[in-house]
Legacy VTK file of the C-alpha trace (Angstrom):
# vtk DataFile Version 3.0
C-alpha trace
ASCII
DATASET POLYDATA
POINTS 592 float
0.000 0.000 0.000
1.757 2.904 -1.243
-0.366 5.560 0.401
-0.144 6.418 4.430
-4.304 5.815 5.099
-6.708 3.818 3.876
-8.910 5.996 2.227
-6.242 7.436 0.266
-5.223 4.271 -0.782
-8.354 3.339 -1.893
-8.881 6.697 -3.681
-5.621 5.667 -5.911
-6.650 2.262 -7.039
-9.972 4.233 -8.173
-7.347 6.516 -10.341
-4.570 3.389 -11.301
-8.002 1.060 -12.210
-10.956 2.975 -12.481
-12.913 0.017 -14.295
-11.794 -2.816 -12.132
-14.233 -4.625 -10.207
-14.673 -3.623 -6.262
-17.449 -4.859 -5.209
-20.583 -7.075 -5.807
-23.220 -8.567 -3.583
-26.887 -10.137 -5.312
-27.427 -6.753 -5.979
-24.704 -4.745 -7.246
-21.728 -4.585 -9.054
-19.443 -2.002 -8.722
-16.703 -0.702 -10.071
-13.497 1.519 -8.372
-14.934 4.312 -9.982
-18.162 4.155 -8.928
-17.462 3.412 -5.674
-15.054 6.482 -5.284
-17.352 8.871 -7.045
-20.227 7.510 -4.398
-18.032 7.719 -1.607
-17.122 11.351 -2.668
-20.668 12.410 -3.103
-21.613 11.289 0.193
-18.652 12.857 1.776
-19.408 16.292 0.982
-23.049 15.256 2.140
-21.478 14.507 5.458
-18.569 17.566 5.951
-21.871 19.643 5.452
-23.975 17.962 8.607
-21.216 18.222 10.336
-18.742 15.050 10.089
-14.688 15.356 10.285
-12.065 14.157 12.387
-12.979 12.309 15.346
-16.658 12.489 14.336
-18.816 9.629 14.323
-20.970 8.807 11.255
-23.608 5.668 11.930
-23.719 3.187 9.293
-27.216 1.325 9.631
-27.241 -0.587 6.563
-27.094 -4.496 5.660
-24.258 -6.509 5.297
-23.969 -4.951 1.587
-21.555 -3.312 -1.234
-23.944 -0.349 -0.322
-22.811 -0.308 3.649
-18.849 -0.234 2.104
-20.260 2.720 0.087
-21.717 4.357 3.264
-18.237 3.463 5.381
-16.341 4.620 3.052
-17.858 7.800 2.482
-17.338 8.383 5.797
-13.750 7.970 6.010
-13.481 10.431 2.926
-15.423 13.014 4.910
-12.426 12.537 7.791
-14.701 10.720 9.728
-15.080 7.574 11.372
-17.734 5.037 10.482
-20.043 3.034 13.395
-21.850 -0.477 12.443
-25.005 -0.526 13.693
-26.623 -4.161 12.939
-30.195 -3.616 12.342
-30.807 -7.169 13.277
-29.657 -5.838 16.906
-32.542 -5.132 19.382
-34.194 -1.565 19.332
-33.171 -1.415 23.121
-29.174 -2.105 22.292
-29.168 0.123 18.761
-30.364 3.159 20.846
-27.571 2.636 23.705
-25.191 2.758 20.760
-26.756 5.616 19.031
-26.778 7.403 22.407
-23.412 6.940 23.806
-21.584 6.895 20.125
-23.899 10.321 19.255
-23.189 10.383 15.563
-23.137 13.662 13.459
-25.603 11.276 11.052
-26.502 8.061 10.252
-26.139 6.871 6.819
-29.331 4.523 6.368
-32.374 3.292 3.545
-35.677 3.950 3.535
-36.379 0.011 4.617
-33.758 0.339 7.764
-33.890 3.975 8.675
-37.788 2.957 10.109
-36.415 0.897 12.827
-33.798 3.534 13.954
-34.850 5.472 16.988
-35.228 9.411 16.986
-32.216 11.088 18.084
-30.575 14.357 17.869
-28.936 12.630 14.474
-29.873 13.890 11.309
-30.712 10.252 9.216
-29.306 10.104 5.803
-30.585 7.884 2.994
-27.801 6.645 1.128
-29.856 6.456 -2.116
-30.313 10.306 -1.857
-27.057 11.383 -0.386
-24.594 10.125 -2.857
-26.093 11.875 -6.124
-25.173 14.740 -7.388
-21.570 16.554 -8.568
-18.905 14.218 -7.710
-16.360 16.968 -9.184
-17.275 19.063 -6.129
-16.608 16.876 -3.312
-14.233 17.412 -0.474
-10.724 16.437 -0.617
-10.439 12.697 0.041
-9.363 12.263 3.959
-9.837 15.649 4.789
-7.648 16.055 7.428
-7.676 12.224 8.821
-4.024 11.537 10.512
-3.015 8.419 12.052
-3.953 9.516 15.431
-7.610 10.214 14.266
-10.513 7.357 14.576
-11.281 4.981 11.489
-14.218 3.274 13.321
-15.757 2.658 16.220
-17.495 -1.267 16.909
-19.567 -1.669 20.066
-18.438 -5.540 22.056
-20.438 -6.885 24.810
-20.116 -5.181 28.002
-19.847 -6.562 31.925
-21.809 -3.795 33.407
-24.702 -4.335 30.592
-23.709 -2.095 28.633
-22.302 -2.233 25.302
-18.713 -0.595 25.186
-17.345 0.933 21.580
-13.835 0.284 21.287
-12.162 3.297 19.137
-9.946 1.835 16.443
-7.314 4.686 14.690
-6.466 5.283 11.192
-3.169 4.129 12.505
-4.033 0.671 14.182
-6.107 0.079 10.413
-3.397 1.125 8.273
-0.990 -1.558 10.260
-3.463 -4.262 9.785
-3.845 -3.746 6.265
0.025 -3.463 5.313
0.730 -6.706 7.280
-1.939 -8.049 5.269
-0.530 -7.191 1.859
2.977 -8.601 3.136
1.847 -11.566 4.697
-0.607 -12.710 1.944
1.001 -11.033 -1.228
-2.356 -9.507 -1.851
-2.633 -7.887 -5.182
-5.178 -6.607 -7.646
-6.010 -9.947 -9.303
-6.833 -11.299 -6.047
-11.058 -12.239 -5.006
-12.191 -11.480 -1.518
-15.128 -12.997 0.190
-17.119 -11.400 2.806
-19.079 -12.994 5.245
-19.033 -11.253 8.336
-21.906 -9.446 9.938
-21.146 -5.629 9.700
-20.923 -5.539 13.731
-18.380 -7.921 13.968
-14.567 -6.389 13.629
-13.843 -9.368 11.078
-15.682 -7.269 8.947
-13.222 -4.725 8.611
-10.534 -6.942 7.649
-12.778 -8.274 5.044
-12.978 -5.199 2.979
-9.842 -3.028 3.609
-6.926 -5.056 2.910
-8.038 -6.120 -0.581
-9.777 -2.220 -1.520
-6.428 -0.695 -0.774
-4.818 -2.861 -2.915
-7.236 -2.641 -5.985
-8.425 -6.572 -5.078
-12.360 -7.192 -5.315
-14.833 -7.849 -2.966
-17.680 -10.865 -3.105
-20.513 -10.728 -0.518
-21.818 -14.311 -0.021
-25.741 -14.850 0.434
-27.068 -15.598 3.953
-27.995 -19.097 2.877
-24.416 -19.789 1.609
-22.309 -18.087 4.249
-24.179 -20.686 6.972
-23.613 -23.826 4.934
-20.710 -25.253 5.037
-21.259 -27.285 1.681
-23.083 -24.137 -0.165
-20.250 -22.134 0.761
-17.752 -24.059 -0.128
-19.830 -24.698 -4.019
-19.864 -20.884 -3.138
-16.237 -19.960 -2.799
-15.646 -22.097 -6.058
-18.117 -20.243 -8.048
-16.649 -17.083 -7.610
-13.341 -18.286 -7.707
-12.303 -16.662 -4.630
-8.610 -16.826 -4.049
-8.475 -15.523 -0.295
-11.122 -15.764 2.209
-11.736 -14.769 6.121
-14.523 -17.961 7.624
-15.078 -18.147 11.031
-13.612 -21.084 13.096
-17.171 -23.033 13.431
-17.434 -23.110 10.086
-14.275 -23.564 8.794
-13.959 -26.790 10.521
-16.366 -27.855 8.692
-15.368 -26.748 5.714
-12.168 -28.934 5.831
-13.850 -31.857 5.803
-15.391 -31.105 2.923
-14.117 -32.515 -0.349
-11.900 -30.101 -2.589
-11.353 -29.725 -6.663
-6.824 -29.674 -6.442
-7.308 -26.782 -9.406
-9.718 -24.459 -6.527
-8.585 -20.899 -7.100
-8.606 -20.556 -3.182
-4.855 -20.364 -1.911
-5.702 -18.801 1.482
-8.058 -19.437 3.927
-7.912 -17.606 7.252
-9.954 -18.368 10.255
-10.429 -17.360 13.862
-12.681 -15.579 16.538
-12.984 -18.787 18.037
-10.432 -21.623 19.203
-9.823 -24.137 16.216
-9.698 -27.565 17.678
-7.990 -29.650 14.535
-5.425 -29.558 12.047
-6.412 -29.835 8.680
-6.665 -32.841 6.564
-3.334 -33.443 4.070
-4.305 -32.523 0.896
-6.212 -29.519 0.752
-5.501 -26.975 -2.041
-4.875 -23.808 0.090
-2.660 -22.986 3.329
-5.751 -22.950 6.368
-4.314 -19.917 8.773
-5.580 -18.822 12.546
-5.223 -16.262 13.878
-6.281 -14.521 17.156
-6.887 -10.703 17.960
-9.403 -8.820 20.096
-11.633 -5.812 18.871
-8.980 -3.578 20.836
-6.102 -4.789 19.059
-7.232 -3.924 15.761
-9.130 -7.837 14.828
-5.723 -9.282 14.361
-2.856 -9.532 16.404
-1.335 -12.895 15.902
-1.069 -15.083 12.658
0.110 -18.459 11.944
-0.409 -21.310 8.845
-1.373 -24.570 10.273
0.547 -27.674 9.482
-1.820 -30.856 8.125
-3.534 -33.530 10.727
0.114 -35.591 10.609
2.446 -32.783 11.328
0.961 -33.356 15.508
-2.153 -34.299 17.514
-1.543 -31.165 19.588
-4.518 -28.449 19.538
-3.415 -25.787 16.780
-1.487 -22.698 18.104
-2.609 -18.919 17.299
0.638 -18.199 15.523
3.512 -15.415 16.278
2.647 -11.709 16.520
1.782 -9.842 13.168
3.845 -7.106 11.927
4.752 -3.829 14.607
3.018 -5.740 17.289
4.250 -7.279 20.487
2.611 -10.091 22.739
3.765 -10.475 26.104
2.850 -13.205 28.498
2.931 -11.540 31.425
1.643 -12.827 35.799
-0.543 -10.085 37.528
2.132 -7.890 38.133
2.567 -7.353 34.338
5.773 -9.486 34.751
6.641 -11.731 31.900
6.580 -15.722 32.857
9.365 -18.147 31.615
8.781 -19.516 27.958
5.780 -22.481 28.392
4.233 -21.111 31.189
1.147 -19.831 31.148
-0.125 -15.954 31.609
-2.261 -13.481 30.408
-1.603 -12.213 27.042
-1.203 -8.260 26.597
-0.953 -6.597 22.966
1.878 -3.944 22.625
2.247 -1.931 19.101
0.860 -0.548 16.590
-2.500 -2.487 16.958
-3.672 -0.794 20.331
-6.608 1.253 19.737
-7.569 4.237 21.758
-9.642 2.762 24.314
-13.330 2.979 25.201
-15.483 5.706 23.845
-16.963 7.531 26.624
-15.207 4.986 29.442
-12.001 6.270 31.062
-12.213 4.266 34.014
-11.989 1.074 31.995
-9.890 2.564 29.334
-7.450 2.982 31.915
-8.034 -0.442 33.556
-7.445 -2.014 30.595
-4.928 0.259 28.288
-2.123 0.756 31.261
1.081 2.126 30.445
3.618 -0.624 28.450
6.458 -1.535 30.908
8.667 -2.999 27.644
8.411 -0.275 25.567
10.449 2.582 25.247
8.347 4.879 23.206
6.367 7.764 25.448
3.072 7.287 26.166
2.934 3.783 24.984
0.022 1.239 26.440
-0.650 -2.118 26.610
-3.970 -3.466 26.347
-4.750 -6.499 29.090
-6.604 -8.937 27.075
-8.170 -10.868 29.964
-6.652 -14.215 27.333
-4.699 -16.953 29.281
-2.183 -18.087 26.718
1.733 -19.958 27.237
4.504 -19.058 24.577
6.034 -22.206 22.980
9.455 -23.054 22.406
9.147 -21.820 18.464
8.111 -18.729 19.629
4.035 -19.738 18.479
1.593 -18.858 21.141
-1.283 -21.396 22.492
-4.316 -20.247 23.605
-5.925 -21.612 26.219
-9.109 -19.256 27.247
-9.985 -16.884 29.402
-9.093 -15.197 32.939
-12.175 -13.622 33.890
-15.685 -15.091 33.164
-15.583 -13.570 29.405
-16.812 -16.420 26.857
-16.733 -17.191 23.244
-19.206 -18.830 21.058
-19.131 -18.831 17.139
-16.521 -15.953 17.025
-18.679 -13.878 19.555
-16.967 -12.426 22.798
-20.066 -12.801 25.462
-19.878 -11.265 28.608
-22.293 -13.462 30.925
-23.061 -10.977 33.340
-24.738 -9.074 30.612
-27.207 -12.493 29.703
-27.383 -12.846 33.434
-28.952 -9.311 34.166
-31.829 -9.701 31.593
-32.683 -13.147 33.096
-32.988 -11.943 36.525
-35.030 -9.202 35.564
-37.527 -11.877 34.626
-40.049 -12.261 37.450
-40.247 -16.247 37.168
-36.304 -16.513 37.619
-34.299 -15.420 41.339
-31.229 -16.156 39.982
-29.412 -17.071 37.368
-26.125 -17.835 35.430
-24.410 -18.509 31.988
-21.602 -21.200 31.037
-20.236 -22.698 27.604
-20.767 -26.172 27.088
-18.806 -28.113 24.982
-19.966 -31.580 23.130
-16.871 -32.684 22.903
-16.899 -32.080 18.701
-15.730 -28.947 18.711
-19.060 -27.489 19.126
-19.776 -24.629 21.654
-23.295 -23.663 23.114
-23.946 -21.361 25.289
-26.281 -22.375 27.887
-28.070 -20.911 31.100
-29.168 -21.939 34.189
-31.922 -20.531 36.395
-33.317 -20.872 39.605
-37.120 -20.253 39.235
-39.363 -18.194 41.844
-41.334 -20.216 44.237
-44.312 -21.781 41.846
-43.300 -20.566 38.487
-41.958 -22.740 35.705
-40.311 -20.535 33.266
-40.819 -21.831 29.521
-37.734 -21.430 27.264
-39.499 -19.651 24.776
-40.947 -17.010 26.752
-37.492 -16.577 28.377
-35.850 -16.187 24.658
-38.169 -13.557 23.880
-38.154 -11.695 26.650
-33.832 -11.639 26.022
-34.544 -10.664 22.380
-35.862 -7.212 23.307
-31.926 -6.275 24.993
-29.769 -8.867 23.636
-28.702 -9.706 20.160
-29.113 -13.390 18.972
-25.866 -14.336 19.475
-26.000 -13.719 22.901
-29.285 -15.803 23.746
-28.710 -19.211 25.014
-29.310 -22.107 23.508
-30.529 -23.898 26.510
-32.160 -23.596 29.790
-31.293 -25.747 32.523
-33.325 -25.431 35.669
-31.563 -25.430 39.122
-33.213 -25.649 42.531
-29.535 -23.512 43.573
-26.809 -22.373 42.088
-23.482 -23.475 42.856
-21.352 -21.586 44.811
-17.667 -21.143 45.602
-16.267 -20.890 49.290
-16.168 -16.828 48.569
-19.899 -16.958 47.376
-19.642 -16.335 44.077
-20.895 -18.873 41.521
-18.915 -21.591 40.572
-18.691 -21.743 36.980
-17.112 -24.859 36.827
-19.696 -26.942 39.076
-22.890 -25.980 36.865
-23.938 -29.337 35.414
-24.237 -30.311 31.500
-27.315 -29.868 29.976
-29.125 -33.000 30.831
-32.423 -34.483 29.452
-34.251 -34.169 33.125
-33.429 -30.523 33.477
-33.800 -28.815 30.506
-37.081 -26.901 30.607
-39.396 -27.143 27.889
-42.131 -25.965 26.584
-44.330 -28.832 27.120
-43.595 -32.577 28.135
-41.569 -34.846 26.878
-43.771 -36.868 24.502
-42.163 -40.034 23.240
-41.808 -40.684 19.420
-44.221 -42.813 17.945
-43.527 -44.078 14.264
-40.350 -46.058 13.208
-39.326 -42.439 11.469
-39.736 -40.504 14.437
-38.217 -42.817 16.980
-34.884 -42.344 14.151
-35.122 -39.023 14.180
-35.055 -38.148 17.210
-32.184 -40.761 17.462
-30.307 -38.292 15.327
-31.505 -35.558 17.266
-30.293 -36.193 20.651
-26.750 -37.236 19.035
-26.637 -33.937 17.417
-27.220 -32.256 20.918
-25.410 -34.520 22.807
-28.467 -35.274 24.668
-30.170 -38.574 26.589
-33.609 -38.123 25.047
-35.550 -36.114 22.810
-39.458 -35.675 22.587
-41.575 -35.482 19.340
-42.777 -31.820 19.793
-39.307 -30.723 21.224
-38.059 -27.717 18.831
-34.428 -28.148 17.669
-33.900 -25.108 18.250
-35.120 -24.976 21.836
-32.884 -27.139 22.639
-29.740 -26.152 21.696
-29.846 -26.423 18.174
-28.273 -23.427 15.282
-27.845 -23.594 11.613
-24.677 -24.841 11.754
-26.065 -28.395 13.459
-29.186 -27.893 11.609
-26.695 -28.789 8.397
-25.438 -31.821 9.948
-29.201 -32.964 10.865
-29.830 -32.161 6.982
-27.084 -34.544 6.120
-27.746 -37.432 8.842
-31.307 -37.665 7.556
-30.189 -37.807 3.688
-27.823 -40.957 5.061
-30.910 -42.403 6.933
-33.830 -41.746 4.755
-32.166 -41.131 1.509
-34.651 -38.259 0.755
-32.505 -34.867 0.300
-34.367 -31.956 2.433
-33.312 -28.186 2.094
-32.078 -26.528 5.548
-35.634 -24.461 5.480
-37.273 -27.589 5.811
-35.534 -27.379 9.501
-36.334 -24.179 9.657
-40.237 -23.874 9.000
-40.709 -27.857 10.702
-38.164 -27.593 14.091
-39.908 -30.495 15.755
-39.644 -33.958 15.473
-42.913 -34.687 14.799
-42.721 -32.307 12.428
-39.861 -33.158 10.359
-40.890 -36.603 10.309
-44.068 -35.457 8.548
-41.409 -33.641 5.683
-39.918 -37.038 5.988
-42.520 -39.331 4.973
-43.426 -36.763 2.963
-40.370 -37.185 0.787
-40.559 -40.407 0.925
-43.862 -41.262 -0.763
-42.772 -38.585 -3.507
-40.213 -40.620 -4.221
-41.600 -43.679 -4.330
-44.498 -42.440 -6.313
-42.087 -40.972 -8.774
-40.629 -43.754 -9.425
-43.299 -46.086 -10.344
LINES 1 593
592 0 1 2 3 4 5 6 7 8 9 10 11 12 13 14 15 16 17 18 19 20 21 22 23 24 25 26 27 28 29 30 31 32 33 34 35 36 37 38 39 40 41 42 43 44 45 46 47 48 49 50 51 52 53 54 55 56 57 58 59 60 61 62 63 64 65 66 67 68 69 70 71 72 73 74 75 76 77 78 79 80 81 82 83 84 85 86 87 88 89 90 91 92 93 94 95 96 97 98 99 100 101 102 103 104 105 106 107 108 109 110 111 112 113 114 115 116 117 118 119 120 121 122 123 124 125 126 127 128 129 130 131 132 133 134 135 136 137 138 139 140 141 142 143 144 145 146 147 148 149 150 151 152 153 154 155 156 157 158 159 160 161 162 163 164 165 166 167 168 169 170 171 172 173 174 175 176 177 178 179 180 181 182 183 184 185 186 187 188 189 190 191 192 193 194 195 196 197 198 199 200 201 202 203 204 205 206 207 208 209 210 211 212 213 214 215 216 217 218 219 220 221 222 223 224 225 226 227 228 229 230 231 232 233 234 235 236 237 238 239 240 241 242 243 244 245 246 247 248 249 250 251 252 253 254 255 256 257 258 259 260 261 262 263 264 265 266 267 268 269 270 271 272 273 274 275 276 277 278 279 280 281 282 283 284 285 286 287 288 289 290 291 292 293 294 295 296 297 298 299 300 301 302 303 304 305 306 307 308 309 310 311 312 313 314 315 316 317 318 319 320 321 322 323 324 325 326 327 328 329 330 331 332 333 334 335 336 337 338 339 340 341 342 343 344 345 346 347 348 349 350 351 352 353 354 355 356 357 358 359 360 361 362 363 364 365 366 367 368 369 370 371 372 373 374 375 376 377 378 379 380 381 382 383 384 385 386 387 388 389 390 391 392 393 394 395 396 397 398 399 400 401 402 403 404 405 406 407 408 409 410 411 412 413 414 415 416 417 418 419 420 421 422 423 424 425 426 427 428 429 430 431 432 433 434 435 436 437 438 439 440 441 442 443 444 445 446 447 448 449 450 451 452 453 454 455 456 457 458 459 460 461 462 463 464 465 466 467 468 469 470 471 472 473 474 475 476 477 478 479 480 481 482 483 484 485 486 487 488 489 490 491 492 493 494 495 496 497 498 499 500 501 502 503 504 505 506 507 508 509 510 511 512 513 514 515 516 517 518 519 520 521 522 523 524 525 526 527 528 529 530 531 532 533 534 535 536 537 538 539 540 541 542 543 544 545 546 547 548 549 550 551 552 553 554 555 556 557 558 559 560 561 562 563 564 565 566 567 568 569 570 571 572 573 574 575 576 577 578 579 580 581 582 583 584 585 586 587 588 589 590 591
């Protein structure tokens, strides 16, 4: 990247290759020069309601080409761009719109009628980026490396969301490693998957638009199966691609073409639990970074299945940064012993917006570094440096989990349940099938006489919490476990067992040959003793990504070939085993 920012960068591969393709989703296509003369269009839009350095614009659009328009508008106007996920609750969007308090919000007609009113002016991006292009404002403006890029809200433990404020700096860093480390260039194929919300996002799009690279958004329905997104990834002929670790998994079980155009596949955002088979076309490569760190701050390729059966590691530090395992005293432990892992470098973002108490908690001054003013950030990640210098990972220090890429703070899920009249108390653990497979489950004590049902308990976490963050089981408790300092032992809550899961309504047993193997299939799925014919997959624990693997398991069983909606619009046994049968006589009746 020959220019010192990003937007400039991406300004210059709109001059060098004004034709070549950017972007294109189901929707669009769009070239460099289209998306620069948008992005210039809407910048003067924005100087004029206010936006410049260190001022927030809101992006409230889908996971799009048009919401890379919006952002980068933004960071032409010398501004810095916040994700606000629609799919979000209205609660949690107007916390963000509240304590981020955007000059604007770039949004659609569709979109802008679930934003709440605010003293924010709401743009419609339609609207904003016509006109002269000629007399927009200078690319940049006056954006240094000091000045914010973005701004992405995590999960908070006081209940509140908390936006960590990422520099122009931090970005440019992880987007010059990038290039380096993957020899991106202008021929390469991107694929973006990521919600807008998450921070993978960003490393999505910017590495590849500063280098004149294209972007392919993948349809929801791909992006969640494994097998359609693989088919996917082929049909676009993507060369370099960010999955998350869930999914990726999966992926590499999955049978590959030797000639696939895909020579790089990058995971992380959750820990990856194999080594990939021999064989595979393209390098597989972790990697491991926190929101605060600027998504990535270590890298590694991972050797195939017979190179170890050890867990794979998270790699060495990318380029400009520095990893320390350090005790509590911030004093670095001996090489293989274990510590929490703090970021140095050029990755560290500002800190919290609007939180100097835990800005300062968590960005403290660097001991190792001899540069004024510099800070580490305390990453709350227990980790042990190996003798080669590549770093395991080996969870958390606090009560912080991870499920599916997502960074959950359980104290957040635990507030909304106890604010729930039928539960006294509550709390929230990761269980692990013992596949690789994370769920996040809770456990409540209910009020004297009151059975809470799981469903009205997931809606009533719906209207603060965003899906990712709602369990995927209850698990009733007459107490909750305690430690000899009262506070809830974590590692004494049960698994989720048949007996204790609440429900809906009771277990009823299956009745027909095809339900009694279904809900065999079930229950192995979930990793559960029994399973009832009007139990909902989903209820109990089920997500799309095991609702793939049920797809395939009844294809082996029945030999009838259902689509993944099927699961969707039939979730119970009884159900499915209708859609079953159904497919069944079809096929029988087709064939005579």
């Amino acid at each position: 990247m020959g220019h010192d920012l990003v937007p400039s960068a991406v300004h210059a591969r709109s001059n060098a290759a004004p034709a070549q393709l950017a972007l294109t989703d189901r929707e669009r296509v769009i070239s460099y020069e289209e998306l620069d003369i948008r992005a210039r269009r809407l910048a003067r839009r924005l100087r004029e309601l206010g936006a410049g350095r260190d001022v927030l614009v809101g992006v409230a659009l889908d996971r799009s080409a048009e919401f890379v328009v919006a952002a980068l508008g933004a960071l032409y106007a010398g501004a810095a761009y916040v994700p606000l996920d629609c799919q979000y609750p209205a609660e949690r969007i107007a916390f963000m719109l509240q304590d981020a308090a955007p000059a604007v919000v770039v949004s659609d007609a569709r979109l802008a009628a679930r934003l709440p009113r605010g003293a924010w002016p709401t743009l419609m991006i339609d609207v904003a980026d016509g006109g002269d292009a000629l007399a927009a404002e200078a690319v940049g403006a006056d954006s240094t490396a000091s000045s914010l890029a973005y701004v992405i809200y995590t999960s908070g433990s006081t209940g509140r969301p908390k936006g960590v404020e990422v520099t122009h700096g931090n970005l440019t860093n992880l987007v010059r490693w990038h290039h380096r480390a993957f020899g991106v260039t202008a021929e390469d194929r991107a694929s973006q998957l990521s919600s807008p919300g998450f921070d993978a996002a960003v490393w999505e799009v910017w590495p590849y638009l500063a280098s004149g690279a294209s972007v392919h958004f993948a349809d929801d329905q791909s992006r969640l199966d494994p097998g359609r997104l693989r088919d996917w990834l082929l049909e676009r002929r993507i060369t370099v691609g960010f999955v998350p670790t869930p999914v990726a998994e999966r992926l590499l079980a999955l049978e590959w073409p030797s000639e696939a155009p895909l020579r790089v596949l990058l995971t992380g955002a959750d820990t990856l639990h194999r080594h990939p088979p021999a064989g595979l076309p393209f390098t597989l490569v972790n990697n491991y970074g926190p929101t605060e760190a600027a998504v990535v701050t270590t890298s590694g390729a991972i050797a195939s299945a017979d190179a170890g059966e050890s867990r794979p590691t998270i790699g060495k530090p990318i380029d400009n940064v520095d990893v320390h395992i350090v005790d509590e005293h911030l004093r670095p432990v001996a090489t293989g012993m274990v510590g929490e892992l703090c970021v140095g470098g050029a990755g560290v973002a500002r800190g919290y917006r609007n939180r100097p108490e835990l800005t300062a908690a968590r960005f403290v001054p660097d001991p190792f570094s001899a540069r004024p003013g510099a800070r580490l950030y305390r990453t709350g990640d227990r980790a042990r440096r190996l003798p080669d210098g590549d770093i395991a990972f080996l969870g958390r220090v606090d009560g912080q989990l991870k499920v599916r890429g997502f960074r959950i703070e359980p104290d957040e899920i635990v507030a909304a349940l106890d604010a729930d009249p039928a539960v006294v108390a509550s709390a929230v653990a990761v269980h692990d099938d013992g596949a690789g497979d994370r769920r996040l489950v809770a456990y409540v004590v209910p009020a004297p006489d009151m059975v809470p049902l799981p469903s009205m308990l997931r809606e009533r976490l719906k209207t603060t919490l965003p899906e990712y963050m709602i369990p995927a089981v209850f698990v009733r408790l007459d107490t909750l476990p305690l430690t000899a300092n009262g506070k809830v032992d974590r590692d004494a809550l049960p698994a989720p067992d048949t007996a204790d899961v609440l429900r809906d309504e009771p277990v009823t047993a299956p009745r027909t040959p095809v339900e009694q193997r279904l809900a065999l299939i079930v229950a192995s799925l979930l990793d559960t003793s029994a399973v009832g014919v009007n139990d909902n997959f989903f209820l109990l624990g089920g997500h799309s990504l095991l609702g793939t693997q049920l797809i395939a398991r009844v294809r082996d069983a029945f030999g009838v070939d259902l689509p993944l909606r099927a699961l969707f619009d039939h979730p119970t046994v009884e159900a499915l085993a209708a859609e079953v049968e159904r497919a069944i006589l079809s096929r029988i009746e087709a064939a005579a």
